[in-house]
Every structure is written in structure tokens, then in C-alpha cells.
N, C-alpha and C positions, 0 to 999 in steps of 0.2 A: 472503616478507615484503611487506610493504603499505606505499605508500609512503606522505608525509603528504596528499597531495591524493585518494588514495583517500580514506582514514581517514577525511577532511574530506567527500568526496560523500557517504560514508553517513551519517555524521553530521546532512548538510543534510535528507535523506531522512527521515531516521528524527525527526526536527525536524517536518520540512513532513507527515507520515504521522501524528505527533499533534495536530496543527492540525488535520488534516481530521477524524479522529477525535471530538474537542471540538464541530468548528462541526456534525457531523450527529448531535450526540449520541449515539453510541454506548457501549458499557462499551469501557474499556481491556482487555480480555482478546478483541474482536470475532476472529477467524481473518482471516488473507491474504484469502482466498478470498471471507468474506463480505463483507470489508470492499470489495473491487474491486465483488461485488454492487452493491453499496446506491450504489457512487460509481458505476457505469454507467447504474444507473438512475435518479440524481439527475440526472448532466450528463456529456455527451457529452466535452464538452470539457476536464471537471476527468479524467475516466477517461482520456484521453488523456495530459493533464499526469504525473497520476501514475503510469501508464505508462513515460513519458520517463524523469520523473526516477529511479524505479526500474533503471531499465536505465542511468542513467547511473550510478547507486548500485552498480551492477557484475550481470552476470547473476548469479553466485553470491547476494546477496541475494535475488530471482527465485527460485529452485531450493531455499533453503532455509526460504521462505516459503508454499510452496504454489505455487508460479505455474512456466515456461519446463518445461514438462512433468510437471511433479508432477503427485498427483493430487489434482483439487478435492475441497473438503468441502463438503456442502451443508447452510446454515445460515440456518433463516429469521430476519428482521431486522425488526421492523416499526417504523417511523419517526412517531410523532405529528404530526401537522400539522395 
């Protein structure tokens, strides 16, 4: 059982993971995998962020996303600028 401040980090995650989503214009359907792409090769330092807060969001969301040993999918993304 999960207790409320879990519940509450995924929550914040899964919040701040459609923010990001939004501002690099992506589709809502983007994969784990492509989406950590396109944010590593935007910025070092948001790929980092989200990183963090993903694993504060519990490893299990990690593992069930694609990411903490799954295996990637390769998805290309192309971004307008």
C-alpha cells in the first residue's frame, strides 16, 4: 500500500512531465524514452531535473516507463524551431 506522500510525489511528477511535454511541444502519446531524448538534447540541466524528480516519484515509475533497465525505444522526434 502507498502511502499519501507517495501518491502525492507521483502525482507532482506526473504534473511537472506534462509541463514539459506542453512547453517542447510534443503529442501526449510521446514514449518514456523519446520524451528523456528530445529533454537531453534540449538541456542538460532540465534532463537532469527530470531525472531527479522521476526517481523521487519512486523507481517503480522508472521501470514501468521505459527507463532504470527497461528497454529503450527508439523514436525519432523532430522539434520545429
Amino acid at each position: 500500500m502507498h502511502d499519501a506522500a507517495e501518491v502525492y510525489d507521483v502525482f507532482k511528477f506526473r504534473r511537472f512531465r506534462l509541463n514539459v511535454i506542453g512547453f517542447l511541444k510534443l503529442p501526449l502519446s510521446v514514449s518514456e524514452s523519446a520524451l528523456r531524448e528530445v529533454i537531453k538534447e534540449s538541456s542538460t540541466h532540465l534532463f537532469v531535473n527530470y531525472m531527479s524528480r522521476a526517481e523521487r516519484a519512486g523507481a517503480g515509475y522508472l521501470a514501468r516507463t521505459g527507463g532504470a533497465g527497461a528497454p529503450a525505444m527508439k523514436t525519432e522526434i523532430r522539434i520545429a524551431c
